[in-house]
N, C-alpha and C positions, 0 to 999 in steps of 0.2 A: 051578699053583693053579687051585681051579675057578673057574665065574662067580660061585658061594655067597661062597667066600670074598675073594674080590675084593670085592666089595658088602659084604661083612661090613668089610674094611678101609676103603675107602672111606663107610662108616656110620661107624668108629671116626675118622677123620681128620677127618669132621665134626663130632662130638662134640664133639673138642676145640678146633676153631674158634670152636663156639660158646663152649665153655666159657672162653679165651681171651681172644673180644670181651667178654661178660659180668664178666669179672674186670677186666678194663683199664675198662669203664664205671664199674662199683663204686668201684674205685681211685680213679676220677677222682672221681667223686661223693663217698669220702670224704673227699682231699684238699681239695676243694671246702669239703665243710662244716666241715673243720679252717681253713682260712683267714680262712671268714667269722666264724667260734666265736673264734679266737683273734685274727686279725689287725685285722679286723672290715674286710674290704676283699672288696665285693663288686663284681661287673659290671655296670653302668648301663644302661639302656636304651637303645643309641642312637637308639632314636625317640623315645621321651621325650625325653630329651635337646637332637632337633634341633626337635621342634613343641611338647614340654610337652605332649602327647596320650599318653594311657595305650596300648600296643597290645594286642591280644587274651593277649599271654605275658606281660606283666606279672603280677607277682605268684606267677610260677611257683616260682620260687627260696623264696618267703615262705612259698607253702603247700608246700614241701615241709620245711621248716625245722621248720614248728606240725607237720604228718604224724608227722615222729622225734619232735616232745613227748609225743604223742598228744593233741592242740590240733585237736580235729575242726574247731570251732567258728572257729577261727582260719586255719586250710586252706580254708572254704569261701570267709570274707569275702577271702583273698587272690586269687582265682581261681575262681568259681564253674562256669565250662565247663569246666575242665581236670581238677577236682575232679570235675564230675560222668564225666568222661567214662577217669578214670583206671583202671577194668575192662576197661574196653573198648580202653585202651594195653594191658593185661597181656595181655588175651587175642590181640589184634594180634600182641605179641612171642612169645608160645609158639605161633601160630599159623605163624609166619614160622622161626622155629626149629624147630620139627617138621618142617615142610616141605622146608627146608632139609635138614636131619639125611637124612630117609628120599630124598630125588631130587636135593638137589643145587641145586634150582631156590629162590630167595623170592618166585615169585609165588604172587599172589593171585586168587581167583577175580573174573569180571565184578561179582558184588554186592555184594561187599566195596571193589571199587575205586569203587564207585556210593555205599559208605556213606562211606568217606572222602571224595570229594566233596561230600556232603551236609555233614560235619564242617569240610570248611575254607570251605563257606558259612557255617557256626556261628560259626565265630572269626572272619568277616568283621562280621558284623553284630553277634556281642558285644562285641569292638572299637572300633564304631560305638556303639551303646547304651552300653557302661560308659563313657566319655568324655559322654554326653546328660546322664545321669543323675546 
């Protein structure tokens, strides 16, 4: 076999990796909203829980719940950083997936690991402020 197609297999054997974890996330995430939909038993916050302090992921689960309504309005008041910032997950994920797919590798370039930095300064301080406020 040549190196073409070697690469061509090994592109194909990633593909379906990705496509794989992608399907087992889905999965879980609809299981997920079948439980909370029917059983109505969802996962608490254990930081809540142990301070009564809201953490920056609160409300994650709630704006994604209004999201499948199409409840913009409702997605925002649950989580406003995470809302704002959910483009910028999708393109993260097809970034890291492509990457992956064509070399194998999921890293990321220095400025992109500079912008997530900056981002989990975000959800420090909006952590801190929505608990102020």
């Amino acid at each position: 076999m040549t190196s073409e197609g070697k690469s061509t297999e090994m592109i194909k054997k990633r593909i379906g990796r990705v496509a794989v974890t992608a399907a087992l996330l889905l999965t879980a995430g609809i299981l997920y909203y079948l439980e909370l939909k029917y059983i109505g038993y969802g996962i608490r916050c254990p930081f809540e829980r142990l301070t009564g302090y809201r953490c920056p992921g609160c409300g994650v689960t709630s704006m994604a719940l209004c999201l499948i309504r199409g409840d913009l309005e409702g997605a925002w008041n649950s989580n406003q950083l995470t809302f704002m910032l959910l483009p910028f997950y999708a393109y993260l994920m097809l970034r890291l997936a492509s990457g992956y797919i064509r070399t194998g590798r999921t890293e990321l370039p220095g400025r992109m690991t500079a912008v997530i930095w900056v981002i989990i300064v975000s959800y420090l301080a909006f952590g801190i402020w929505r608990n102020l406020v």
